[in-house]
C-alpha positions as CSV (number, residue, x, y, z in Angstrom):
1,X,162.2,81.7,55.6
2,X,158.7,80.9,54.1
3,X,158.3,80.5,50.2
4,X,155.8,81.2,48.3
5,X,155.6,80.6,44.8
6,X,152.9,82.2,42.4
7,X,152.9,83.8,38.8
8,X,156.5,81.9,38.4
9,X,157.8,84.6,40.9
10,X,159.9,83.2,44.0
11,X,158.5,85.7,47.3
12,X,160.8,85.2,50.7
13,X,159.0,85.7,53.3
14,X,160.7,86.7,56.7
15,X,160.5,84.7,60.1
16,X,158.9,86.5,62.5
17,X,158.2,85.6,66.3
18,X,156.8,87.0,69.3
19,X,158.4,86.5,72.1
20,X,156.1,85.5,75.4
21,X,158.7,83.9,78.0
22,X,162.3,83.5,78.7
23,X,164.2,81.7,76.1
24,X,167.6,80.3,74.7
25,X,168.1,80.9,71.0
26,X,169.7,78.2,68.8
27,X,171.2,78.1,65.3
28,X,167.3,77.1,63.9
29,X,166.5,81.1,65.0
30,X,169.1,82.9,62.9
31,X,167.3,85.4,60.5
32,X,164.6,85.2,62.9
33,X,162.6,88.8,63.8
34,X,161.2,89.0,67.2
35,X,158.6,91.1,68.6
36,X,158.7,92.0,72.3
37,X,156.0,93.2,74.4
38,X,154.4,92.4,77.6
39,X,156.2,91.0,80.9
40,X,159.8,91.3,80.4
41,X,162.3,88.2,79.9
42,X,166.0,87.6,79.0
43,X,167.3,86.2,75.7
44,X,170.2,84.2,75.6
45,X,171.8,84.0,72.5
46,X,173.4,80.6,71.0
47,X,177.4,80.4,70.7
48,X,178.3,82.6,67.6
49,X,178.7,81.4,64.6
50,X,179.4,82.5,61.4
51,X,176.4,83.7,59.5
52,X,174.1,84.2,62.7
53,X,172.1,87.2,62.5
54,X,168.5,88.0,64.6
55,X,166.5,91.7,64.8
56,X,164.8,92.3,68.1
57,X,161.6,95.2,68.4
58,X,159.4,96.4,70.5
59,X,156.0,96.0,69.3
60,X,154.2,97.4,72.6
61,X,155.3,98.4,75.9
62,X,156.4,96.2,78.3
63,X,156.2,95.3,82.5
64,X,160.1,94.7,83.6
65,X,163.3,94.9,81.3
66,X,163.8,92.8,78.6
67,X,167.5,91.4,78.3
68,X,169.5,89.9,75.5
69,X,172.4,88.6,76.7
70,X,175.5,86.2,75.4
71,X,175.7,82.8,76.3
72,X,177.7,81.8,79.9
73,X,180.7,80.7,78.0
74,X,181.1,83.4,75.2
75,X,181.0,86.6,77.6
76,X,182.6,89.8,76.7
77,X,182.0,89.0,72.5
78,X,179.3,91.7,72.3
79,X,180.7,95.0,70.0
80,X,179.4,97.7,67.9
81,X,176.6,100.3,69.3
82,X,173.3,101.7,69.3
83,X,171.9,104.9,68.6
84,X,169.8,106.4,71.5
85,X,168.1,109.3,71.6
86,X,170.5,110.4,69.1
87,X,173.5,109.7,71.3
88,X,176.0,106.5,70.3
89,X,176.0,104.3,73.1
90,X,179.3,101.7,72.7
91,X,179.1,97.9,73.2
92,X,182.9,97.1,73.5
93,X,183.1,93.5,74.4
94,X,180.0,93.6,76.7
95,X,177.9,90.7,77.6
96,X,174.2,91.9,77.2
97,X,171.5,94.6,75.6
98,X,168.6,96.0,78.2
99,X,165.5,97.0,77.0
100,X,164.4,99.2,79.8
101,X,161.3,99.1,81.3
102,X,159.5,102.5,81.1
103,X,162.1,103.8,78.8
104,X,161.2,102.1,75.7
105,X,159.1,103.1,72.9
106,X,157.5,100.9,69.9
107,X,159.5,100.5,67.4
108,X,162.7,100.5,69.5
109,X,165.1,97.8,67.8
110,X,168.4,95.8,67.6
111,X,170.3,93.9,65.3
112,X,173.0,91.5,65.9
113,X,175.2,88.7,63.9
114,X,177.6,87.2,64.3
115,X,181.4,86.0,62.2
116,X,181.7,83.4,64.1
117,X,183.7,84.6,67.0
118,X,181.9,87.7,68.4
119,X,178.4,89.6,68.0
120,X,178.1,92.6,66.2
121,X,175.2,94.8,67.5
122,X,173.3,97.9,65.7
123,X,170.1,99.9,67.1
124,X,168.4,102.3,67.5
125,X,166.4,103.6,70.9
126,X,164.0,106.8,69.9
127,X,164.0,107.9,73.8
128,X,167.0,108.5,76.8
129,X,168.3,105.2,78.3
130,X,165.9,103.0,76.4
131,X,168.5,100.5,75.2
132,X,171.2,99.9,77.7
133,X,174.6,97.6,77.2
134,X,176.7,96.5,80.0
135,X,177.9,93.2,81.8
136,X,176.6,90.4,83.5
């Protein structure tokens, strides 16, 4: 996180990125925010790890899906849900979240961290099949 320092008052600042291309996250991006608009690309999460935590939102329409998925060797370590369109859509042990093309609106989000073993995932979709879950 950035720092800033004035008046003898501490302000933390959070990282915020957007996203442009296909990309593989590593521990360095935990507490990270992304922004996603444009083309669509996948995501691929690093191997969990205690602590890890990342928000994803849409920040303006997009071309093709956008998919973030779990890394090839820690499939099936995906749980919790998302709210779309005021319907609970489970993630039990799944291996990736689908922003979908068309379906999305600004402002859609998700959250996921991690204990070390599996991701926990939270969201929220404002319109009808804008934030899928399912296997690879």
């Amino acid at each position: 996180m950035a720092t800033t320092i004035s008046n003898d008052v501490v302000r933390i600042f959070p990282k915020q990125e957007t996203l442009t291309a296909a990309t593989t996250l590593t521990a360095a991006d935990s507490g990270k925010t992304y922004l996603i608009s444009g083309t669509g690309y996948t995501v691929t999460l690093p191997a969990p790890f205690a602590g890890f935590s990342v928000k994803f939102i849409v920040a303006a329409a997009f071309s093709t899906d956008t998919v973030v998925q779990t890394p090839a060797d820690n499939r099936d370590t995906l749980n919790g849900g998302v709210i779309v369109n005021g319907a609970i859509v489970e993630s039990d042990a799944t291996d990736r979240v689908t922003f979908e093309d068309g379906a999305e609106s600004i402002g859609d989000f998700i959250e996921i961290t991690s204990d070390g073993t599996s991701f926990f995932l939270f969201g929220n979709g404002n319109a009808s099949s804008s934030i899928t879950v399912g296997e690879l």
